[in-house]
C-alpha positions as CSV (number, residue, x, y, z in Angstrom):
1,X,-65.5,-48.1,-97.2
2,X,-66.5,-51.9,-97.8
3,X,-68.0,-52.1,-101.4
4,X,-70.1,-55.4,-100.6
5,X,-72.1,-52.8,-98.2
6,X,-72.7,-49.9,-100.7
7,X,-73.9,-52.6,-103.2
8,X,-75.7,-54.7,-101.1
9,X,-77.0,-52.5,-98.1
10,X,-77.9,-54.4,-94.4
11,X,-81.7,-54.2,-93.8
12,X,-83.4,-54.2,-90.4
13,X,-84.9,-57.9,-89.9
14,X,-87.6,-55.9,-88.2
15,X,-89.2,-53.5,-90.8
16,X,-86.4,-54.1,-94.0
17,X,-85.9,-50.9,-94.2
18,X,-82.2,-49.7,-95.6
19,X,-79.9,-49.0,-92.5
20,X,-77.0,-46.3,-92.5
21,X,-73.5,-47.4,-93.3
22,X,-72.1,-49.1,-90.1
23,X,-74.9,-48.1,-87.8
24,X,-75.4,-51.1,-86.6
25,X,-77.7,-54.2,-87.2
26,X,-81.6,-53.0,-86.7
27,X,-82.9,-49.7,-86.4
28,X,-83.3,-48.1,-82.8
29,X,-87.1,-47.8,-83.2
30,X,-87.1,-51.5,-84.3
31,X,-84.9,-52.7,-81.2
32,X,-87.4,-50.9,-79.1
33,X,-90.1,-52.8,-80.6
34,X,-88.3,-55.8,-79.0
35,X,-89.7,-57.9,-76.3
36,X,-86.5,-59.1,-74.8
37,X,-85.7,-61.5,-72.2
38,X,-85.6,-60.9,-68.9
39,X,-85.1,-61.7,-65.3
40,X,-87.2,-63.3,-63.8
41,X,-86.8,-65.9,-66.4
42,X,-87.5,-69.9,-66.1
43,X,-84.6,-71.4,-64.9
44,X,-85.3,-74.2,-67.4
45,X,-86.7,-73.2,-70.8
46,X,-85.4,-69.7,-70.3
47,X,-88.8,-68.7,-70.8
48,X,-89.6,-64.8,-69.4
49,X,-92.1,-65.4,-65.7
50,X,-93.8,-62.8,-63.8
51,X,-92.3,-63.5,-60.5
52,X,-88.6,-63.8,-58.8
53,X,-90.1,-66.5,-56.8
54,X,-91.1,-68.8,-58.7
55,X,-88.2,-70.6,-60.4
56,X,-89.9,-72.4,-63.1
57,X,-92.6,-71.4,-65.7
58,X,-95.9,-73.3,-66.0
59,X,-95.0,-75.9,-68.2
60,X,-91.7,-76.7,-66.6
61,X,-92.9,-77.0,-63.4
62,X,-95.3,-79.6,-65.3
63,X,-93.4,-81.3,-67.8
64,X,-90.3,-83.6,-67.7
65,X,-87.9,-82.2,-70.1
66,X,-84.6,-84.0,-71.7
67,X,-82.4,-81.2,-71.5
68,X,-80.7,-79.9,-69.4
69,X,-81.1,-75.8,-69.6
70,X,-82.0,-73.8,-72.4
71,X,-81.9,-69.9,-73.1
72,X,-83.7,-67.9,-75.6
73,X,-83.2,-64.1,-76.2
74,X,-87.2,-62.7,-77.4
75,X,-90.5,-63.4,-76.7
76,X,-92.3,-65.1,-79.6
77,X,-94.5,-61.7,-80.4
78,X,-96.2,-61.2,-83.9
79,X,-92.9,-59.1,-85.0
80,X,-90.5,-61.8,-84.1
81,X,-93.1,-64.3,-85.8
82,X,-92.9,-62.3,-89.0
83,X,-88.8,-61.7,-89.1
84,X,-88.1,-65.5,-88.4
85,X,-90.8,-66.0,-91.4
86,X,-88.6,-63.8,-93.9
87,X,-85.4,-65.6,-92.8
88,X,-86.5,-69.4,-93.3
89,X,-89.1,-68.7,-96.3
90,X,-87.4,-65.3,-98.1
91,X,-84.2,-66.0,-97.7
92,X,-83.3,-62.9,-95.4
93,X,-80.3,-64.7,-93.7
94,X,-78.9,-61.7,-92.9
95,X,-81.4,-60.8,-90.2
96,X,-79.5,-63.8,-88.3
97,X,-76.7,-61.6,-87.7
98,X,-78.6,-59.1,-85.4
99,X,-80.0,-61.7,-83.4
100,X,-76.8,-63.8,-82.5
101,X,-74.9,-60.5,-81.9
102,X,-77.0,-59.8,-79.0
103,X,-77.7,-63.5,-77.9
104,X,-73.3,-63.7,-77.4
105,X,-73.6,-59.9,-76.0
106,X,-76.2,-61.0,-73.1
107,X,-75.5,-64.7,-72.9
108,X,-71.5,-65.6,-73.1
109,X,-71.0,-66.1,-70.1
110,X,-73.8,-68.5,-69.0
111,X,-73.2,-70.2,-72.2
112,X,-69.4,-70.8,-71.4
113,X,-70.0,-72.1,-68.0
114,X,-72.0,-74.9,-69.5
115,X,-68.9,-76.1,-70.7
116,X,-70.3,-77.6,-73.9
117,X,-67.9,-78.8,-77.0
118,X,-70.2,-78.7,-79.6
119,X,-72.8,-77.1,-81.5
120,X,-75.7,-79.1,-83.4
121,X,-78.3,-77.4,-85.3
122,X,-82.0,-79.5,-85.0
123,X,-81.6,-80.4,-88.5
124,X,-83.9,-80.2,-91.5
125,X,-85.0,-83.0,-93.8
126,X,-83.2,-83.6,-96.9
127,X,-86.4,-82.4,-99.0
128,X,-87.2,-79.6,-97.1
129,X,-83.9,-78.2,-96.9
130,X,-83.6,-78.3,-101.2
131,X,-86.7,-76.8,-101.2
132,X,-85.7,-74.1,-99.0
133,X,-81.8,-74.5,-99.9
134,X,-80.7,-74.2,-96.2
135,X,-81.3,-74.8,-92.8
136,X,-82.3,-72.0,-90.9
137,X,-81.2,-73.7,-87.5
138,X,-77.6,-74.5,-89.3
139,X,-76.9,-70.8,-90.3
140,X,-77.9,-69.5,-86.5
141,X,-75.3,-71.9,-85.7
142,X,-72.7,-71.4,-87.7
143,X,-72.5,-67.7,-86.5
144,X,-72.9,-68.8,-82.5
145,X,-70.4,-71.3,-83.5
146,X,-67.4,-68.3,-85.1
147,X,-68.5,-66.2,-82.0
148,X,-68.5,-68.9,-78.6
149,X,-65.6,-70.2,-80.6
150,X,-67.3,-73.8,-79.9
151,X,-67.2,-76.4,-83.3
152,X,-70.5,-76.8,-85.1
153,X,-71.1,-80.5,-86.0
154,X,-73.9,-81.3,-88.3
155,X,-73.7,-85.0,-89.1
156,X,-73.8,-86.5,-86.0
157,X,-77.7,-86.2,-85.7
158,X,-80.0,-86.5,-88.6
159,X,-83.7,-86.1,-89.6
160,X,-85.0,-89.3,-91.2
161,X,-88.5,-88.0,-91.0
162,X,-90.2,-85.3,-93.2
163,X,-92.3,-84.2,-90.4
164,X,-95.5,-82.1,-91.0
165,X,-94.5,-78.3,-88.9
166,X,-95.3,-78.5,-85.2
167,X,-97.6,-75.5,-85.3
168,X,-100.2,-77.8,-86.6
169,X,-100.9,-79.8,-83.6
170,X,-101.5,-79.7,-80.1
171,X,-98.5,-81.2,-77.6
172,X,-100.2,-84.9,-78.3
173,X,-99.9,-84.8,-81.6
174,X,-96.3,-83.0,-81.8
175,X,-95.3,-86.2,-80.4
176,X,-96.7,-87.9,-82.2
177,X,-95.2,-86.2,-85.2
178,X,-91.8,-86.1,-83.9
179,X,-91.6,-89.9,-83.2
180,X,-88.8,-91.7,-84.7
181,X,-88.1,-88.3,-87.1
182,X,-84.6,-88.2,-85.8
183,X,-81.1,-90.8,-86.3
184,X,-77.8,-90.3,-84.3
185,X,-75.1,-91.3,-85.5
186,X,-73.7,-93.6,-82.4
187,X,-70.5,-94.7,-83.8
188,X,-69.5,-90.4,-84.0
189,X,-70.2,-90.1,-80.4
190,X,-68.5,-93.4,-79.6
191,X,-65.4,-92.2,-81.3
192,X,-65.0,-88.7,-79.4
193,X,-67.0,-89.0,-76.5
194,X,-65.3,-86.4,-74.5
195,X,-66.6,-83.7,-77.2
196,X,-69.9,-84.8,-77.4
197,X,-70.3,-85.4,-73.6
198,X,-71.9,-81.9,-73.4
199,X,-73.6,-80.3,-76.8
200,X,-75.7,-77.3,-77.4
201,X,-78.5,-77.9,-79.6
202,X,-79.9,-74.6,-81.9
203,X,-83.0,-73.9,-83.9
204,X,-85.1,-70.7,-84.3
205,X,-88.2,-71.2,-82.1
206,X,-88.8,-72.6,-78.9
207,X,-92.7,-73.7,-78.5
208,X,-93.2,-76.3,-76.1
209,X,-90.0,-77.8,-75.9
210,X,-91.2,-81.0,-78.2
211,X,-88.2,-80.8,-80.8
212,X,-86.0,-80.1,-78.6
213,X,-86.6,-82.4,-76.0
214,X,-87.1,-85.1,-79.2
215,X,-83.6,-84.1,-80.4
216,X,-82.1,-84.1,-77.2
217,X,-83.7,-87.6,-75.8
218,X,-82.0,-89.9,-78.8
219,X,-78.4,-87.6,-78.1
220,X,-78.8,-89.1,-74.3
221,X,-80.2,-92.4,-75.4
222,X,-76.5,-92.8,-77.5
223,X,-73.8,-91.4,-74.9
224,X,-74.1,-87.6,-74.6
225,X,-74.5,-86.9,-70.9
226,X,-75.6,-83.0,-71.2
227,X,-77.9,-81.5,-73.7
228,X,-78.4,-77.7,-73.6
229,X,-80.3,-75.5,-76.0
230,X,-80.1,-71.7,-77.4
231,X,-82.9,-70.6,-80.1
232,X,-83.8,-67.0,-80.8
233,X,-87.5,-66.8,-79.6
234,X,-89.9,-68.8,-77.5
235,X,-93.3,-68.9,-77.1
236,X,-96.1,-68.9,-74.1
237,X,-96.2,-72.6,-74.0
238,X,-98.9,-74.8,-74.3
């Protein structure tokens, strides 16, 4: 029996409660809980659509986006909202587990046929991330990284810009907010551009697309030709 989990029991990133010894990551009642998903699903953002007809969400259909494809495994509902919470501002990195487990589970396959060499969490800045003493973004993709068996890189693009959060403005001002917050370094790229012809950029939430679109606009702007994305949750949109 593995001592670390006798002392140190896994918690469901859904309720916290104690789970049994090697009974898995969340709580069946928990998992349930979960708005997953599904087809019919954008074929852009990933984001869950009513119909099998239409290929695109709302905003897709009505936004120009940098990258190229993105997926995302849960709706952005009030219990996703409050696990994400506990991992970036309680320090339940654990919780990460669960959700890349079933991300590789459902996803693998699309993810390998993107072909991608490289995995870049949308960083923090330098003063939020001793404040917080880690990067939420860089721990979800440390574990994709161990399980797609695809390098993490983590200097190659940079926050310059300790941006106020997204959630405080409208798409205008996310823009706005997000303008020159980001550095790449060129010369990396330049170096090996056959592994950064095609990256995968992580973070947590998906809302509109604007950091990730931000991220993956200076990426093309200096020689990467591809830019996907993978986060846990996304949102409605605007």
């Amino acid at each position: 029996m593995d001592l670390i989990s006798i002392l140190y029991p896994r918690r469901c990133p859904v309720c916290d409660e104690v789970l049994k010894f090697n009974k898995g990551k969340i709580c069946d009642l928990c998992k349930n809980k979960l708005d997953f998903i599904s087809e019919p699903r954008c074929k852009k953002c990933g984001k869950q659509i009513e119909k099998f007809e239409e290929e695109y969400c709302f905003d897709c259909r009505n936004k120009k986006h940098f990258y190229k494809k993105g997926i995302a495994l849960l709706s952005h509902t009030s219990i996703v909202r409050k696990s994400i919470y506990s991992i970036k501002y309680n320090n339940k990195r654990e919780y990460v587990d669960f959700y890349v487990e079933e991300l590789i589970k459902r996803y693998k396959n699309e993810i390998d046929s993107w072909n991608c060499s490289v995995i870049i969490p949308v960083p923090l800045h330098k003063k939020k991330k001793i404040k917080r003493g880690f990067n939420q973004a860089e721990i979800i993709a440390k574990r994709l990284s161990k399980g797609l068996n695809i390098p993490m890189d983590t200097n190659t693009l940079i926050r310059v810009k300790n941006t106020r959060p997204q959630k405080e403005f409208n798409d205008i001002g996310r823009k706005k907010n997000l303008k020159d917050a980001f550095f790449v370094r060129a010369d990396k790229i330049q170096k090996d551009r056959e592994k950064f012809k095609k990256i995968i950029l992580i973070d947590d939430i998906y809302t509109t697309g604007s950091t990730i679109d931000e991220c993956a606009k200076i990426l093309l702007n200096n020689g990467v030709k591809e830019v996907y994305y993978i986060s846990i949750s996304i949102g409605m949109g605007y």
